[in-house]
N, C-alpha and C positions, 0 to 999 in steps of 0.2 A: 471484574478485572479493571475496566474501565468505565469511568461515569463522569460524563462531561454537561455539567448546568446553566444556565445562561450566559451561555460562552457568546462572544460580541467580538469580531476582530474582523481589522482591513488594515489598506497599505496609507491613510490619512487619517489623521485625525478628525474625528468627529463625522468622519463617511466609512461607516463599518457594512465588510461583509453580509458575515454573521449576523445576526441579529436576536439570539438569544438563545441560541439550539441548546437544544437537549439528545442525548443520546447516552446506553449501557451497551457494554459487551461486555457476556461473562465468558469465562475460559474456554478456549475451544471453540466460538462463534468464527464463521464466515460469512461476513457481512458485504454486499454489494451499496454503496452509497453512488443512486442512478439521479440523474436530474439535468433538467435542460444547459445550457453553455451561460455561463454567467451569474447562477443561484449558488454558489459558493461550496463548490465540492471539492476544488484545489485548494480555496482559502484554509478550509477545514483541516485537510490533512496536512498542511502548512502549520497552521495553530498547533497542531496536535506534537508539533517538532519544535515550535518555539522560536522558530524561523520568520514572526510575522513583528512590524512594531508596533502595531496597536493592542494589544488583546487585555479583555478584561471576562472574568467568570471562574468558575471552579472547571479543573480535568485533574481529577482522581487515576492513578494508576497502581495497581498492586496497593494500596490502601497510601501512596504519599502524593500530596501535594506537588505535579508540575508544571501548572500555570506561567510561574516567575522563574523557572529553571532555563540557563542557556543550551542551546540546542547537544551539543555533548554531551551533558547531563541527562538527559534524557536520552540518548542514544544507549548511554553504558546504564541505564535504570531499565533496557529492555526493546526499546522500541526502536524498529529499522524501517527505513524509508526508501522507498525504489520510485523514484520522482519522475514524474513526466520527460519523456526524452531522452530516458535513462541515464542519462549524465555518468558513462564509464571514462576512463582518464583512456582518452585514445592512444597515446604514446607507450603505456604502458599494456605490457604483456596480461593475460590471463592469470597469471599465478600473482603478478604484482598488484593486476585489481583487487585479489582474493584478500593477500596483504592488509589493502589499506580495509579492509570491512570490520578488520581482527583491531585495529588503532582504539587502545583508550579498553579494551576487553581483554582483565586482567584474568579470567577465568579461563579462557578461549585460548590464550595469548602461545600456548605453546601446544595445544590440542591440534589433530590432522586437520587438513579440512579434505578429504577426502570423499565423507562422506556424502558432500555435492558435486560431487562428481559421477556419483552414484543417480541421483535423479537428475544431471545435464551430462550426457556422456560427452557430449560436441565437445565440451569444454575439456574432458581429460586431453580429447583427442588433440587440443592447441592450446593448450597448457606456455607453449614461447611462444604464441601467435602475440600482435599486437593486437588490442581490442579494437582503434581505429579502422584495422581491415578488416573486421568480420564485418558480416550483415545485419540486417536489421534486428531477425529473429536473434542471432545468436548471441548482440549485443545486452537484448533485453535477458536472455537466459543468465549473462553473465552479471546484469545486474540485480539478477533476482539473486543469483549464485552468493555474489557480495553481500548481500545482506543478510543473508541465511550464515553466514560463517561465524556471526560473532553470536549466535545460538537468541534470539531474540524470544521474547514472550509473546511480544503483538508485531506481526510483517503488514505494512500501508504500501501499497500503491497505485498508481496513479496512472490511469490510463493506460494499462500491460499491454493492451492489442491495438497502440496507436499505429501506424507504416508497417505493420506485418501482414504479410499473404494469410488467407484464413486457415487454411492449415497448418501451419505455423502455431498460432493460434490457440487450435485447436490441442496441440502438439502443450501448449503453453500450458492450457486451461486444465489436462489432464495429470500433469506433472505435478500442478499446485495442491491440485485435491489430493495427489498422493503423499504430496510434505503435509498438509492440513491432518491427515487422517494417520501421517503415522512418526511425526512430530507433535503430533497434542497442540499446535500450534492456531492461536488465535489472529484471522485477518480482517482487513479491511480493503475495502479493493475499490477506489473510483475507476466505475467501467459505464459506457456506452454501448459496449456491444453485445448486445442481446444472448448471444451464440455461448460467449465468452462466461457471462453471467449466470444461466441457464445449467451449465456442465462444472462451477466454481461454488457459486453461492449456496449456501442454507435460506438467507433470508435479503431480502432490499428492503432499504431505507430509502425514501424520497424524500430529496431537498429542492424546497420553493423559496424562496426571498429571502433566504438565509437560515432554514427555519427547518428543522425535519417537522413534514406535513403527516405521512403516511408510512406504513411498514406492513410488510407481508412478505410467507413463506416463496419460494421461489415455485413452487407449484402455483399457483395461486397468481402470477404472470400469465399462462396459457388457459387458465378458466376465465379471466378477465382483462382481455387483449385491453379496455376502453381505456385500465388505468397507465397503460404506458402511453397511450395517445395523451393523457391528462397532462402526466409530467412529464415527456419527452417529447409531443408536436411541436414546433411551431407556431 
């Protein structure tokens, strides 16, 4: 589904991120992409949206070229992004965030979205709430919500259990696996949180200096505590 080759990107010229990563997902993969603060797990899922100005390498999706694609483009070719800080339009209501996820999804475009409302009930229940006054969990629900509407191939995001209570969380981590497992739906998740990880992931990718270093099954975490001291200490 996805195969991304010596992908190179940052925010200056000639000081890239990346540094030549490699990475596959085939369909259906949940993938946890873990690694210490500053080895490029945002840059990546930024690249991946076309969002970045420097990038150079191949990322293959659904078998087309888009590297050189403006970020819309890539949006309506499959792929939804739920970005660090969830960036929902505060002013606007619940039903009007759902709105804009459907923009530029010509297949979508007059389809319910009801059906997320089905795995975020919170969210039927404030449907005319404005996003702004929800909390933190139910912001992120609603941006999960958002992205899921316009019926995606591959869901990225980025840091889902940042300023959430762990239960919440948890609440969060269980919901995803149930869209993963009964949407056929391929993810990519930059997480830190172990918990999170653990009860979401099939498998982690470990990113070091811009570089996937290492990859193992999520089992494979609790028989070898040393490698998350490797690439998560300090």
């Amino acid at each position: 589904m996805l195969q991304v080759r010596d992908l190179q990107a940052g925010y200056i010229r000639g000081a890239p991120v990346l540094r030549g990563l490699d990475l596959d997902l085939v369909r259906g993969d949940c993938i946890a992409l873990m690694g210490r603060n500053g080895m490029g797990k945002t840059t990546f899922v930024k690249a991946l949206m076309g969002v970045l100005p420097q990038i150079s390498g191949s990322i293959r999706f659904l078998d087309q070229e888009i590297a050189a694609l403006p970020p819309y483009r890539i949006s309506n070719a499959g792929i939804a992004y739920v970005p660090q800080g969830r960036e929902i339009f505060p002013d606007f209501t619940v039903e009007q965030n759902l709105a804009m996820g459907r923009i530029g999804k010509r297949k979508q475009r007059n389809e319910p979205v009801d059906f997320v409302y089905d795995y975020f009930p919170v969210l039927a229940e404030r449907r005319k709430q404005l996003g702004g006054t929800m909390s933190g969990g139910q912001q992120q629900q609603l941006a999960i919500a958002r992205a899921l509407v316009g019926r995606p191939d591959l869901l990225l995001l980025d840091e889902p259990s940042e300023g959430i209570q762990p239960s919440i969380v948890q609440e969060i981590a269980a919901i995803l696996r149930r869209i993963v497992e009964q949407e056929k739906m391929t993810v990519l998740v930059v997480e830190q949180n172990l918990d999170l990880v653990r009860r979401l992931a099939d498998h982690v990718r470990f990113i070091e200096n811009g570089r996937i270093q290492s990859g193992v099954a999520v089992e494979e975490i609790n028989r070898n505590p040393a490698m998350i001291g490797r690439y998560l200490s300090v």
